[in-house]
C-alpha positions in Angstrom: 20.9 -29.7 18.4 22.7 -28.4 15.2 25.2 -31.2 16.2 22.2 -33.3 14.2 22.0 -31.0 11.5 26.0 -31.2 11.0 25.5 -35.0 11.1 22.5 -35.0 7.8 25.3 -32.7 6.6 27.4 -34.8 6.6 25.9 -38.5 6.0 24.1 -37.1 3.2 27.7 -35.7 1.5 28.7 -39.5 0.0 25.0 -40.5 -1.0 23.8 -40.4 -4.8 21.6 -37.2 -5.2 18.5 -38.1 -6.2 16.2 -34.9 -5.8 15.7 -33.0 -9.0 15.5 -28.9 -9.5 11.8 -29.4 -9.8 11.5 -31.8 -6.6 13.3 -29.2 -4.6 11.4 -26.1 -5.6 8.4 -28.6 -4.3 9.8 -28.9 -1.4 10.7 -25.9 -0.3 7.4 -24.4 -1.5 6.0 -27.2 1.4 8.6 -26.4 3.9 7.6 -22.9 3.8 4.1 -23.9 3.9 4.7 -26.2 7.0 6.2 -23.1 8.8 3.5 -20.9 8.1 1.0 -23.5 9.6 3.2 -23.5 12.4 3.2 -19.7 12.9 -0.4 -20.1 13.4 -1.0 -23.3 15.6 1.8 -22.0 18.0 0.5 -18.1 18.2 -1.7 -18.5 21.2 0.6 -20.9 22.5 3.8 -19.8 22.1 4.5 -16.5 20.1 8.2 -16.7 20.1 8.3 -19.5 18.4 4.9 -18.5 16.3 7.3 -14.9 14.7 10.3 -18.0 14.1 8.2 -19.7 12.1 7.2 -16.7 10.4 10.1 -15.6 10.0 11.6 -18.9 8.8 8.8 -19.6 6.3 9.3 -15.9 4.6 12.3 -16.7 4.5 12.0 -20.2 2.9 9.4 -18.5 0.6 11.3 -15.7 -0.9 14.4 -18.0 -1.5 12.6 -20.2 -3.6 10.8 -17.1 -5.2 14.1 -15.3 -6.3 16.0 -18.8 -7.2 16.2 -19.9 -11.0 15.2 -23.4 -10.8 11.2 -24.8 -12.1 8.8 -22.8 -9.4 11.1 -19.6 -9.1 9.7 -16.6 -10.1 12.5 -13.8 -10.2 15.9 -15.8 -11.2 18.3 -13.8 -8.9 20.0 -16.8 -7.5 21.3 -19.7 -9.3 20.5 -23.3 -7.8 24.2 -23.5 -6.5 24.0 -20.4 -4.5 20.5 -21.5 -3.3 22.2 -24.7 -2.2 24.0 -22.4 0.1 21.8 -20.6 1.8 19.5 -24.0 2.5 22.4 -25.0 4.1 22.6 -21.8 6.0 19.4 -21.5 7.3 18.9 -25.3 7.9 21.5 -24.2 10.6 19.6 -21.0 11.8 16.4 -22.9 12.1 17.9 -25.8 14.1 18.9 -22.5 16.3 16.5 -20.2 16.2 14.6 -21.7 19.5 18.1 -20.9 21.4 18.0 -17.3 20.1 14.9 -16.5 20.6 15.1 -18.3 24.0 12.5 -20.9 24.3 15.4 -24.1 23.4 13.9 -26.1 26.5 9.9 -25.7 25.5 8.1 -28.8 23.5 8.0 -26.2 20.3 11.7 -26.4 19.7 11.6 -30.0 18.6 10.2 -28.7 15.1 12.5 -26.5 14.4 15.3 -29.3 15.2 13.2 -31.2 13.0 12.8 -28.7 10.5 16.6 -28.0 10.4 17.6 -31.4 9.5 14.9 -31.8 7.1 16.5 -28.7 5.5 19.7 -30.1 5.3 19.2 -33.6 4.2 16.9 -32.3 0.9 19.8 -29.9 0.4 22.3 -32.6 1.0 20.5 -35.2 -1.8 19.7 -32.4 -4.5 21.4 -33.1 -7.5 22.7 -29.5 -8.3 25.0 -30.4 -11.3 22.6 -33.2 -13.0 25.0 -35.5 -13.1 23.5 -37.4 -10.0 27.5 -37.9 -8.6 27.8 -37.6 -5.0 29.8 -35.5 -3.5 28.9 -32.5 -5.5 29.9 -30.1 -2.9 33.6 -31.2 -2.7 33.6 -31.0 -6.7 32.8 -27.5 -7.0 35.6 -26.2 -3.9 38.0 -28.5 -6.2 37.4 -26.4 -9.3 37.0 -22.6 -7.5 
């Protein structure tokens, strides 16, 4: 399944960015939301994947705490770097239900889902404000 998250990797790369700073920091503050309320609808059902989603959501949440964009709190991490790990952990979530070993159960579906979600927003955030697309492949050309 992170074959899919490769591919909204990858079809997002050419397309105009179109989420703002602020629209992000929204988001994320939702995506960590929506894996908190899945911690505690799967708990009795499943608790691997309930401590996943805990675990996924605390880390969505201090992320967007510690990142300087509208909504963070601490300003540790610039936007870019934030970027980053969103497209890190859109690949550990995709994951996660092979690590923790329930990949085959009805449960691992959302964090497929939620990995791809993860790296589409990332993949249409405009990071540099100039809208452009392929922003990524700009920034490796001037490092």
């Amino acid at each position: 399944m992170p074959i899919l998250d490769q591919a909204a990797k990858l079809a997002t790369r050419k397309m105009p960015k179109v989420i703002t700073p602020k629209a992000h920091a929204v988001i994320d503050y939702a995506i960590a939301a929506s894996f908190f309320a899945m911690a505690a609808s799967l708990w009795r059902r499943n608790r691997r994947a309930a401590v996943g989603a805990l675990l996924c959501g605390a880390t969505k949440t201090v992320t967007s705490l510690c990142t300087d964009y509208p909504g963070g709190v601490v300003n540790k991490i610039s936007l870019r770097t934030h970027g980053n790990i969103d497209l890190g952990l859109s690949t550990a979530v995709a994951s996660l239900p092979d690590v923790f070993r329930f990949g085959g159960e009805p449960e691992s579906n959302l964090f497929r889902l939620q990995g791809i979600a993860l790296a589409t927003v990332t993949g249409l955030t405009d990071f540099t404000g100039s809208g452009e697309a392929g922003q990524w492949e700009l920034d490796r050309q001037s490092a």
